[in-house]
N, C-alpha and C positions, 0 to 999 in steps of 0.2 A: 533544504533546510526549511521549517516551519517552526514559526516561533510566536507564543501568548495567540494561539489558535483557539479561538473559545469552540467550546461541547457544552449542550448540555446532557446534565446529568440524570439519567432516570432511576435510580437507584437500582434497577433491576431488569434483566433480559424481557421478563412478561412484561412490565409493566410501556419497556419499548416498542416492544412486537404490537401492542394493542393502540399504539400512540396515544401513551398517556400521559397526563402535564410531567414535565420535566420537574425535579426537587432543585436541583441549582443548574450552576454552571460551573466548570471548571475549563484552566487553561493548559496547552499540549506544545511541549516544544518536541521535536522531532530532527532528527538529523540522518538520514541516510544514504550510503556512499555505495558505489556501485564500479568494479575495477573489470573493463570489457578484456577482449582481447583473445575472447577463449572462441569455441567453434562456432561459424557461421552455417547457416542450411536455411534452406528453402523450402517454400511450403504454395502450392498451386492446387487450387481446389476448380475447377470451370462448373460441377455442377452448382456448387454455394456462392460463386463469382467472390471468390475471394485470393487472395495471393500475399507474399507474408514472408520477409526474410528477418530471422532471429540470431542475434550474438550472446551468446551463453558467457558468463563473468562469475565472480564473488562478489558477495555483497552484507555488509553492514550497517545494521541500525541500532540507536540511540535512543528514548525516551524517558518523559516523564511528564506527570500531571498534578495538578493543583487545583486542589478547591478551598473554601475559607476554612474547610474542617482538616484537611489530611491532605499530604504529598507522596504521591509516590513514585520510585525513578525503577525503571528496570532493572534488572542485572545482566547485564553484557559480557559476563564471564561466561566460555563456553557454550557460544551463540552457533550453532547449524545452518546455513541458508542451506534447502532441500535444493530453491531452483533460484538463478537469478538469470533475468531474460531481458533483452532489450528488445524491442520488437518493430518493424515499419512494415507495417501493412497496407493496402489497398482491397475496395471491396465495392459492393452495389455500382452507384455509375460512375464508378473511379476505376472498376475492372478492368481491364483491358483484352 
């Protein structure tokens, strides 16, 4: 949960990308739930020295944002999670 999370706001994707002054701020509450339980697998790379077991689940988010001019909340009707993954990894000099 994440709640009165300030952003700020650039009114626009270029004007972000170029890091340009922010026009305001707005705030983000965020709520997202995540139900495990689904398949476990394994994942062992030795030449990237990485290793990595993941629990596949459903998962649910919430949102919305606020600024002094305009609010807007998601719509959560008919929401699709393509992937939802929990992941414990190990990697570089934690390899083994």
């Amino acid at each position: 949960m994440l709640e009165d999370f300030e952003i700020n706001d650039y009114h626009d994707l270029i004007r972000s990308l170029n890091h340009g002054k922010p026009v305001g701020t707005g705030e983000v509450d965020m709520t997202l739930t995540w139900s495990g339980g689904g398949h476990v697998s394994h994942v062992r790379d030795t030449a990237n020295r990485f290793e990595g077991r993941k629990v596949t689940g459903t998962s649910h988010i919430s949102w919305s944002v606020e600024t002094e001019d305009f609010s807007f909340t998601a719509d959560e009707s008919g929401q699709i999670s393509k992937t939802s993954e929990v992941w414990r990894e190990r990697n570089g000099v934690f390899f083994r």
